[in-house]
VEXVO-322539 format. One record per atom (N, C-alpha, C): residue number from 0; residue in one letter; chain; atom name; x, y, z. Coordinates in nm, 2 decimals, always signed. Example, Ala and Ser with C-alpha at 12.3 -4.5 7.8 and 13.67 -1.06 7.14 Angstrom:
2
num:residu:chaine:atome:east:north:up
0:A:A:N:+1.32:-0.57:+0.78;
0:A:A:CA:+1.23:-0.45:+0.78;
0:A:A:C:+1.32:-0.33:+0.78;
1:S:A:N:+1.28:-0.22:+0.71;
1:S:A:CA:+1.37:-0.11:+0.71;
1:S:A:C:+1.29:+0.00:+0.79;
***
This chain:
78
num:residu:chaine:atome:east:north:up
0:X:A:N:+7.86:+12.74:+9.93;
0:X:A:CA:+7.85:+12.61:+9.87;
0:X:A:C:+7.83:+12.51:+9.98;
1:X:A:N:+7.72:+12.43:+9.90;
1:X:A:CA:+7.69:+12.34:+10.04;
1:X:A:C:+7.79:+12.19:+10.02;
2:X:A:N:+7.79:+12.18:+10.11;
2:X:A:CA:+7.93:+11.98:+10.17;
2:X:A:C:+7.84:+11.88:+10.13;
3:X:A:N:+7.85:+11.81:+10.08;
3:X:A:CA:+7.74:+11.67:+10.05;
3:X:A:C:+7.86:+11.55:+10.09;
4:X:A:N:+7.82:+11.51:+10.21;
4:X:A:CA:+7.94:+11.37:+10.21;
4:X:A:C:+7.81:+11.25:+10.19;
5:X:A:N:+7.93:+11.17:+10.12;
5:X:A:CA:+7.84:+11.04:+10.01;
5:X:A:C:+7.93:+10.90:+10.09;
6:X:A:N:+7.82:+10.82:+10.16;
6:X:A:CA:+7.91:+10.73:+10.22;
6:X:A:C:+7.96:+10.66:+10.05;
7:X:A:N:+8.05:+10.58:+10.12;
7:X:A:CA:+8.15:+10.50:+10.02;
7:X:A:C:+8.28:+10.50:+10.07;
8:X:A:N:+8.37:+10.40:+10.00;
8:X:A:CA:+8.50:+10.42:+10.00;
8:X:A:C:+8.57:+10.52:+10.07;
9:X:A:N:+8.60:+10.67:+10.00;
9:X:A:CA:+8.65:+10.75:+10.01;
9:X:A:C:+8.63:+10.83:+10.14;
10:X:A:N:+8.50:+10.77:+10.22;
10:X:A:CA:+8.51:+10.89:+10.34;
10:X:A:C:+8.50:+10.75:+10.47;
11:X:A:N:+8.56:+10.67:+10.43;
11:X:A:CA:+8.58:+10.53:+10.54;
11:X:A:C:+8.69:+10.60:+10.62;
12:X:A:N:+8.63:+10.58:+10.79;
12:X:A:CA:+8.69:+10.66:+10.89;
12:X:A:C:+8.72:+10.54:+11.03;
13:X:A:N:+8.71:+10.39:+10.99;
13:X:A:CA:+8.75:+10.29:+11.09;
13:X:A:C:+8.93:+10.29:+11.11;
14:X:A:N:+8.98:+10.35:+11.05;
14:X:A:CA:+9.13:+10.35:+11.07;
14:X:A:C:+9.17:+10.42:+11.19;
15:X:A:N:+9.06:+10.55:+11.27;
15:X:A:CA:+9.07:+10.63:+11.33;
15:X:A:C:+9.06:+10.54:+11.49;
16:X:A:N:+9.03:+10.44:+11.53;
16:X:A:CA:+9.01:+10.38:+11.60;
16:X:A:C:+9.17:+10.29:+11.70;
17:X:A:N:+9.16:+10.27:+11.80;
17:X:A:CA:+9.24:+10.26:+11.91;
17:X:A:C:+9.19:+10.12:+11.98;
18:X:A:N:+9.06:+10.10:+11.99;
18:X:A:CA:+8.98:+9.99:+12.02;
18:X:A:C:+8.87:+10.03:+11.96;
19:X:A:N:+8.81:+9.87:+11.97;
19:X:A:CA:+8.70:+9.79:+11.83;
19:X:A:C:+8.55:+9.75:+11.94;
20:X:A:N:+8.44:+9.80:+11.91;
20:X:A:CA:+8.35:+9.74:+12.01;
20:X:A:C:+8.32:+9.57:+11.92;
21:X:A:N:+8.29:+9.51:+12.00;
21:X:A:CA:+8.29:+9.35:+11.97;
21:X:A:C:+8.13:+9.29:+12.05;
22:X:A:N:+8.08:+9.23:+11.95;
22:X:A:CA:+7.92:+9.17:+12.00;
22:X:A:C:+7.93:+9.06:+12.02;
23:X:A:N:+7.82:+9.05:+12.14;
23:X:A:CA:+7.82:+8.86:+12.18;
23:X:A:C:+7.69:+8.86:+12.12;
24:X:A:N:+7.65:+8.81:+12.04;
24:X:A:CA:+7.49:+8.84:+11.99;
24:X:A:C:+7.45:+8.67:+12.03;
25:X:A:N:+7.49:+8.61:+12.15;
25:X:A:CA:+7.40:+8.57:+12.21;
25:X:A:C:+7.37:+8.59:+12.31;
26:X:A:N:+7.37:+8.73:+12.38;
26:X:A:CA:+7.36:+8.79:+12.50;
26:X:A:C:+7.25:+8.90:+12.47;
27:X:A:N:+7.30:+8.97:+12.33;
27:X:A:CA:+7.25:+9.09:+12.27;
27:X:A:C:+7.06:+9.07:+12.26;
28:X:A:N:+6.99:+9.14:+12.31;
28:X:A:CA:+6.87:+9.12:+12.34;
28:X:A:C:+6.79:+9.19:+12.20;
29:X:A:N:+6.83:+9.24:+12.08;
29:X:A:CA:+6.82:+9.33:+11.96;
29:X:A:C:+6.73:+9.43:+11.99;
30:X:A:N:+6.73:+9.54:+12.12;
30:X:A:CA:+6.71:+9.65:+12.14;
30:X:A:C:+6.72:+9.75:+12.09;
31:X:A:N:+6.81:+9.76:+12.03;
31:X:A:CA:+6.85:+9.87:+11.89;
31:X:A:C:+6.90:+9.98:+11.94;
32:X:A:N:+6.91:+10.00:+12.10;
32:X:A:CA:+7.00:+10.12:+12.15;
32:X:A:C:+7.11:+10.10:+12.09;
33:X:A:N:+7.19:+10.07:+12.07;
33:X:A:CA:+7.31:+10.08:+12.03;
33:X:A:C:+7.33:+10.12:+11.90;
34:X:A:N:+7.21:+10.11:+11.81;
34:X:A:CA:+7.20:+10.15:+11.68;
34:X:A:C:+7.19:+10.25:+11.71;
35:X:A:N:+7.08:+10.31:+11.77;
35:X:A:CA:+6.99:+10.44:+11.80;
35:X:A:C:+7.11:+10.55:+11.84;
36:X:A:N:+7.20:+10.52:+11.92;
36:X:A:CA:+7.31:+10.58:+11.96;
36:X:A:C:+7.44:+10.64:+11.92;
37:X:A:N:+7.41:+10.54:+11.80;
37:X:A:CA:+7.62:+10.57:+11.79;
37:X:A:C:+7.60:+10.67:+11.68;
38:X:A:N:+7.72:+10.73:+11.72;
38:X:A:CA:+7.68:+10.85:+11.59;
38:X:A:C:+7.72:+10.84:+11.50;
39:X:A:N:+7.82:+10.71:+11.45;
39:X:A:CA:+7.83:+10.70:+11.29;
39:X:A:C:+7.75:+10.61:+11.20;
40:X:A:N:+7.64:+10.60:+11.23;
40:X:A:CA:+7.56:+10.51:+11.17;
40:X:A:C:+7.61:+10.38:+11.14;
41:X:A:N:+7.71:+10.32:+11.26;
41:X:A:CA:+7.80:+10.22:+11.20;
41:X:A:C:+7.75:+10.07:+11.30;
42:X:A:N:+7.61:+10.10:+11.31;
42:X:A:CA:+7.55:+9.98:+11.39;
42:X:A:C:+7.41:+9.94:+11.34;
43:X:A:N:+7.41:+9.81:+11.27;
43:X:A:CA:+7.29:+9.77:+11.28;
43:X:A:C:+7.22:+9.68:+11.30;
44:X:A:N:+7.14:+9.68:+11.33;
44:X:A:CA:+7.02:+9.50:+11.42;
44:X:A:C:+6.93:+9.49:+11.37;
45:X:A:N:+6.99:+9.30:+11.36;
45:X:A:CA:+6.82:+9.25:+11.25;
45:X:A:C:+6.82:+9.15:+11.38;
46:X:A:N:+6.72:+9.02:+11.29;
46:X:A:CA:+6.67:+8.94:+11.38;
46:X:A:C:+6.82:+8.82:+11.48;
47:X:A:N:+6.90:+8.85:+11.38;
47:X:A:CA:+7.06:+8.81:+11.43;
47:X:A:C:+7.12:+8.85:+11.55;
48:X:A:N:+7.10:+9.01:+11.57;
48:X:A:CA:+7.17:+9.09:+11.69;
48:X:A:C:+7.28:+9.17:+11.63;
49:X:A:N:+7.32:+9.25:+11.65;
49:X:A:CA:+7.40:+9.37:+11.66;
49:X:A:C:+7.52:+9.32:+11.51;
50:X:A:N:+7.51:+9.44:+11.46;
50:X:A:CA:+7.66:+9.41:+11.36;
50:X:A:C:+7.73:+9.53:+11.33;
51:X:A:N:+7.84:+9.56:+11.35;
51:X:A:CA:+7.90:+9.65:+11.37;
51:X:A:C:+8.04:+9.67:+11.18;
52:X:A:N:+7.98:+9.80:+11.13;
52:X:A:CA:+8.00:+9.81:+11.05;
52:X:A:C:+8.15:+9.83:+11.05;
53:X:A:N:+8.29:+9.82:+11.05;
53:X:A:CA:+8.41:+9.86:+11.09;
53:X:A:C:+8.48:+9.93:+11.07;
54:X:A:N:+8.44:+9.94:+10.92;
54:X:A:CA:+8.49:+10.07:+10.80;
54:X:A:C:+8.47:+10.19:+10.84;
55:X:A:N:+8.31:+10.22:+10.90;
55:X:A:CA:+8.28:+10.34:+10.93;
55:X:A:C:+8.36:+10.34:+11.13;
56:X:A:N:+8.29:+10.25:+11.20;
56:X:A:CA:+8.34:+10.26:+11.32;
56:X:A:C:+8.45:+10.31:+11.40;
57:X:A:N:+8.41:+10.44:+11.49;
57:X:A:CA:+8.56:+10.51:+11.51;
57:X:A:C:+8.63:+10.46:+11.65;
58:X:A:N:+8.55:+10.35:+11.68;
58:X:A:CA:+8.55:+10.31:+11.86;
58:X:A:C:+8.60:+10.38:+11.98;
59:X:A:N:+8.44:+10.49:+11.97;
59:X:A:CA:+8.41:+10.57:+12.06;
59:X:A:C:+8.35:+10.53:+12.17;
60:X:A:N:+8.29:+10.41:+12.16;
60:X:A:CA:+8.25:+10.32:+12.28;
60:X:A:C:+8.09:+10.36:+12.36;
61:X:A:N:+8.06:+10.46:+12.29;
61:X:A:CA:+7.90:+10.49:+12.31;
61:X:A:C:+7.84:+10.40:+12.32;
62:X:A:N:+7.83:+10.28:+12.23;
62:X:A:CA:+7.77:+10.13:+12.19;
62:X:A:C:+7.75:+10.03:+12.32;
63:X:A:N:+7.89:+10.04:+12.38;
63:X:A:CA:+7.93:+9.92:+12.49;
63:X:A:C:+7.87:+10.03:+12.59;
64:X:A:N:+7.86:+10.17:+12.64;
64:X:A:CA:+7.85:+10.25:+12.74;
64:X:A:C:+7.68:+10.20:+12.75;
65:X:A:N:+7.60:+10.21:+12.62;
65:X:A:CA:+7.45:+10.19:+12.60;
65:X:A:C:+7.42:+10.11:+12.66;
66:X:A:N:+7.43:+9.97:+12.60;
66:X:A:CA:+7.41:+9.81:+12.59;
66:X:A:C:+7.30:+9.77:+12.73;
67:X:A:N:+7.23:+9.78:+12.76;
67:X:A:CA:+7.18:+9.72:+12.83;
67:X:A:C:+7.18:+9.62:+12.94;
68:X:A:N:+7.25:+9.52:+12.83;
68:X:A:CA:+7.28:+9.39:+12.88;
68:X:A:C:+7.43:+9.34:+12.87;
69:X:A:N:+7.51:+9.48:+12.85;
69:X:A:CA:+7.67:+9.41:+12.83;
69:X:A:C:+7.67:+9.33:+12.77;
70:X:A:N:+7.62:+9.36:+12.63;
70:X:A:CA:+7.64:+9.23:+12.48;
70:X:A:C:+7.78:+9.31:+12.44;
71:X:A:N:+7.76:+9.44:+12.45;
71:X:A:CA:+7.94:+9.47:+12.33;
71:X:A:C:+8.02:+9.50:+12.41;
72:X:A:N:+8.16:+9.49:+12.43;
72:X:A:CA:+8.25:+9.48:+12.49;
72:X:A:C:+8.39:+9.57:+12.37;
73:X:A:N:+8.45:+9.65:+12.46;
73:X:A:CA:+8.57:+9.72:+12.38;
73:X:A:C:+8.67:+9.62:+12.43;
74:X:A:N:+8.73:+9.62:+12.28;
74:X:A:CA:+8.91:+9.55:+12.31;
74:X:A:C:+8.99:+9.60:+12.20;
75:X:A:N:+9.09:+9.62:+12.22;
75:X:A:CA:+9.23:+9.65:+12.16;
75:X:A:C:+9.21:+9.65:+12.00;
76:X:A:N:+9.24:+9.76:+11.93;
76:X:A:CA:+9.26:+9.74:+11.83;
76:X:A:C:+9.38:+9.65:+11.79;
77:X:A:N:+9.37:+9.59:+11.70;
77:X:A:CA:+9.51:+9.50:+11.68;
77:X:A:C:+9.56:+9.54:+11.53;
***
């Protein structure tokens, strides 16, 4: 039997997190590494800069490790 996971509600995994990556999107150059990177599909960039989905976000910190330009920054979950 094959597993079909269906984003939505039910499979929201931002609770799992310890620290939150945080965008200065007026630093953020819209490169899209950080999209391209994170493995929950929980990043995306339009003409604005970086937006970080939080629901899905497990803050693994891939995003801020990427960045180029040190636009995202980890801090404390609160």
């Amino acid at each position: 039997m094959d597993v079909v996971i269906k984003p939505g509600t039910n499979n929201k995994t931002g609770s799992w997190r310890t620290e939150r990556p945080v965008v200065d999107n007026s630093t953020c150059v819209k490169c899209r590494t950080c999209e391209t990177f994170c493995p929950d599909g929980a990043i995306t960039v339009d003409e604005s800069g970086a937006h970080i989905n939080y629901d899905f976000c497990k803050g693994c910190g891939i995003c801020a490790n990427v960045c180029p330009v040190k636009a995202i920054k980890m801090v404390e979950e609160k």
